[in-house]
N, C-alpha and C positions, 0 to 999 in steps of 0.2 A: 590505624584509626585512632584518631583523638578519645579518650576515654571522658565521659559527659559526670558533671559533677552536681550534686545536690547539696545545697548548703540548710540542715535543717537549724531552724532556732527556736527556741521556747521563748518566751516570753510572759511577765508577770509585774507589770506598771513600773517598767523602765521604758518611758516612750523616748524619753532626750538621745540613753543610751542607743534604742534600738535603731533610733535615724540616724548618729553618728555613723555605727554598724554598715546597715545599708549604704550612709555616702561613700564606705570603702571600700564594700561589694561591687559598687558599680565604677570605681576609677580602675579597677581591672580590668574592666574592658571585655571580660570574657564572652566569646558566643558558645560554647559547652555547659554554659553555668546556667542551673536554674535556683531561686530560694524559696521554699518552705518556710512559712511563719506558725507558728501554732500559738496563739494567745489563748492563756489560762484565765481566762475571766477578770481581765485587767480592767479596772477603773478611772485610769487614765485616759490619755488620749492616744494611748499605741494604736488600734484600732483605725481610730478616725484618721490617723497621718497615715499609717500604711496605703489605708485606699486610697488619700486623696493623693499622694505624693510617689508612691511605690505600683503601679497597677501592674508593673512584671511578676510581683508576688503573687505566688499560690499563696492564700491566705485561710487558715481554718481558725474558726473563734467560737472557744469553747463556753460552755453557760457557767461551770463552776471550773473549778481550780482540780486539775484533776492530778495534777505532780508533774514530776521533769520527765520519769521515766513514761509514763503511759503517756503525755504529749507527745513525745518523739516517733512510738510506734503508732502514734496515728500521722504522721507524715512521713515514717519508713512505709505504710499502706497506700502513701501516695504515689509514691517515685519508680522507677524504672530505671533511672541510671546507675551507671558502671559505680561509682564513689560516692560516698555518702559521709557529708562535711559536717560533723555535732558540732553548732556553735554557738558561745554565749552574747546574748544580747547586748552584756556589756565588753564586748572588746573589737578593736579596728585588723582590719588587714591591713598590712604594710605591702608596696609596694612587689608586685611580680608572687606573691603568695598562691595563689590559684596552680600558676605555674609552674610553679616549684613542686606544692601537689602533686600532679600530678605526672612530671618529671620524676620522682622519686617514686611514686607508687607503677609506674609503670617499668622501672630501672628495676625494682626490686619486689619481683611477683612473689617473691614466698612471703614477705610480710602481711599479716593480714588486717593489721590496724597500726597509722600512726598519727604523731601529734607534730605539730608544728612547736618553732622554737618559741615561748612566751619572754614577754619583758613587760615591765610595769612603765606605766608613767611616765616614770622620772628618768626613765631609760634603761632601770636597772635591769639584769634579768631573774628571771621568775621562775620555779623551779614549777617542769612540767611534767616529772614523769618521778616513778618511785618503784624500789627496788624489792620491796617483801609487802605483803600484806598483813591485815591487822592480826593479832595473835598470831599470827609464823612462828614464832619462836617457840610458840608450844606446841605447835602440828607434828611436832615429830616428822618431818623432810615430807611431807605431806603433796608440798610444792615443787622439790628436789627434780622433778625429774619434765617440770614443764620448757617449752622453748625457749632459749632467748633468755637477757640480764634481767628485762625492764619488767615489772608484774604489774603496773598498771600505767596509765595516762590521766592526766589532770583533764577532766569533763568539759572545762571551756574552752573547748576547740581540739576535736580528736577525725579522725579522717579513714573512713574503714571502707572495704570491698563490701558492694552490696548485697551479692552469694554470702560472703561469710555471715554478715549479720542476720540474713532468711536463715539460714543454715542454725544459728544459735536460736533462734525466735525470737529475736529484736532483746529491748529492756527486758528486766524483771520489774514488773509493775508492782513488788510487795517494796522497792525501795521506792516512796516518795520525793523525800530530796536528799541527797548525799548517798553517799556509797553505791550507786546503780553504775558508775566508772568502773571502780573498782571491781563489782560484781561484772560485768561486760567485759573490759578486758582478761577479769580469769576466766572465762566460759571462752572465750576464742583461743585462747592459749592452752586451753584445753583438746580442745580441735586440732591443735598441732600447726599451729599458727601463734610466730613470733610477734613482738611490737617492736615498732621505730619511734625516734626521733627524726624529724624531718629540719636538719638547721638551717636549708634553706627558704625556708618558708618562714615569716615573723610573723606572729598576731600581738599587737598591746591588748592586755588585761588589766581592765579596773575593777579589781576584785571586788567582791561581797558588795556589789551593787544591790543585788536582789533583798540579803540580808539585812539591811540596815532597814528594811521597813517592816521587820519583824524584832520582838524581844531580844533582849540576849540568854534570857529562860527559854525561849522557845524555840531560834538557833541552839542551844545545847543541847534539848529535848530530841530534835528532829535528828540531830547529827551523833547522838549515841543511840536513840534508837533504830537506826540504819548501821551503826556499828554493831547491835546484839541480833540484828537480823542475818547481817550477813556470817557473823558467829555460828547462829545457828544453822545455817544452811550448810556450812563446807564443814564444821569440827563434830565429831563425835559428843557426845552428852557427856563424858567424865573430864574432855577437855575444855569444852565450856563451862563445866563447874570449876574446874580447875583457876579458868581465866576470871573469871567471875569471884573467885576470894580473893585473887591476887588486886583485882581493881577495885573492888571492895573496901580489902585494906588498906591499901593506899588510899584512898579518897578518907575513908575516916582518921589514916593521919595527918595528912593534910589539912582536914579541917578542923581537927585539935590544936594543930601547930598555927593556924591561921588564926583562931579564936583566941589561944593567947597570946598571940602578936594586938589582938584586937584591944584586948584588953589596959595593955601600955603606949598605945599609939592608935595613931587613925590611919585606918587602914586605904591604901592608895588606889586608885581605879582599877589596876591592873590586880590586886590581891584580890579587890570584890566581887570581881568576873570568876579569879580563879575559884574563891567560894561558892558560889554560885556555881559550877560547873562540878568539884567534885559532891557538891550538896544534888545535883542531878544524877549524878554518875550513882552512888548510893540510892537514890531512890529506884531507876531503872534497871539498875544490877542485882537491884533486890528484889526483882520479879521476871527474871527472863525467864523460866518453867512455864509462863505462859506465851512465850512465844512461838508460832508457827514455825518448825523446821522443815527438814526437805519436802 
C-alpha cells in the first residue's frame, strides 16, 4: 500500500515564495499527496492566490499570527495520513522528491523522522541536519545514550510518521519561532526513534525569507529566546546557570572588544549585527530565572 503524504506549510507574507512552492508540489504529479496551508495572519496576497489558483489546498487562515509551532499542530489536527511533510514556504521540490520520500521512509521503518537533502540557489549545498544540541557540552552525556548520530533536522522541510508525532503531542507551542526542530526532533529520539537524511530527495532553500521582514533586533530576540527556553526545559538549573555566565561573559567581551574597535575605525555591517546580537544575548541571559521550565 502506497503510504499517503501531507505536506504541511506555515505561511507568513511570502505570497511570491509560497506559489513558487506549490508550482513544485504539483509537477510531481502525485495522487498520495495532499497540502496543508496554515496562513498566520499574512497581509499579503498569500491568501487570495492560494484560493483563487491552488483550490486542492486545505487552507486554514488564522486572525493573528499565532507561531510556526502552534500553526503546524493545527494542521497535524487536520490529517490522517501515513507521513507528515513540515515545509517551508520558501523552498521548491526538485524533481521525483515526493518519491524518494517515501521510498526511503518506507525502506526504513525504524527511522521516525527525516529530512530531505537541502541546497541553496546557486546550487550549493545547504547544511540540513546537526549533530549535538545547544549547550551539550555541558549536559554532562545527558544525550549520550539517544538513537542514531543526527540530534536534530533543519525545520524547512523535515518528513515524519504520523503515529510518532501523536505519540510526542505534535510541537511545543512555548517555542514561537526557532528552536521547535530542535525541540521535536529531541522528543522523538527520545521515543527511541532515530533521524535520517534522505539524499534522495532535493528541496532548494531560500533561506530567511520570512526574516527579512522582521528587524535584525528582533530575529536575535526571538532566536535566543527560543534558545533559553529550550535550556530551560532539558538542563537542570545549576547547568543553566552554569551556561548562562559562560554566555554572559562572552557577550560582554565581545562587546568590549567590539567597542574598541569602534573607536579607531567604522565598524563594518557584519561587526554591527555582531554587536547587536551579543548586546541581546546580555540582555536575555540576564533574566532567564524568569523563564518557564519543565
Amino acid at each position: 500500500m502506497t503510504p499517503s503524504i501531507s505536506i504541511i506549510i506555515v505561511n507568513y507574507n511570502t505570497c511570491d515564495q509560497l506559489t513558487r512552492c506549490m508550482d513544485s508540489i504539483r509537477t510531481q504529479a502525485d495522487q498520495h499527496c495532499r497540502v496543508i496551508i496554515v496562513d498566520n495572519a499574512s497581509i499579503d496576497d498569500s491568501v487570495e492566490r492560494m484560493r483563487a489558483g491552488y483550490p486542492e489546498v486545505h487552507l486554514i487562515v488564522n486572525k493573528s499570527n499565532l507561531g510556526f509551532a502552534a500553526a503546524n499542530n493545527q494542521a497535524i489536527g487536520k490529517t490522517r495520513d501515513d507521513l507528515l511533510f513540515f515545509l517551508n514556504p520558501d523552498t521548491e521540490l526538485q524533481s521525483g522528491c515526493l518519491n524518494a520520500i517515501r521510498e526511503f521512509m518506507v525502506a526504513h521503518p525504524e527511522v521516525g523522522m527525516a529530512g530531505p537533502a537541502i541546497f541553496n540557489a546557486d546550487g550549493s549545498p545547504h547544511c540540513s541536519v546537526e549533530y549535538s544540541y545547544p549547550g551539550a557540552r555541558y549536559g554532562q552525556g545527558l544525550f549520550d545514550k539517544l538513537p542514531g548520530d543526527i540530534a536534530w533536522i533543519l525545520g524547512a522541510a523535515m518528513v515524519a510518521r504520523r503515529e510518532i508525532i501523536a505519540d510526542v503531542q505534535g510541537f511545543d507551542e512555548r517555542f514561537f519561532l526557532y528552536a521547535e526542530d530542535i525541540d521535536l526532533c529531541l522528543r522523538i529520539r527520545e521515543k527511541g526513534w532515530p533521524l535520517a537524511i534522505i539524499s534522495k530527495a532535493k528541496v532548494m532553500h531560500l533561506e530567511g525569507q520570512s526574516e527579512k521582514q522582521a528587524s535584525f533586533v528582533e530575529v536575535m530576540e526571538r532566536k535566543i529566546r527560543s534558545e533559553l527556553i529550550f535550556l530551560n526545559k532539558y538542563y537542570e538549573i545549576d547547568i543553566v546557570q552554569k551556561i548562562r555566565r559562560v554566555r554572559l561573559l562572552e557577550a560582554w567581551w565581545r562587546i568590549f572588544c567590539l567597542r574598541t574597535v569602534a573607536v579607531f575605525f567604522k565598524l563594518t555591517d557584519e561587526n554591527r549585527k555582531k554587536l547587536v546580537r551579543y548586546s541581546v544575548i546580555t540582555a536575555m541571559y540576564g533574566s532567564t530565572m524568569g523563564l518557564e521550565r519543565k
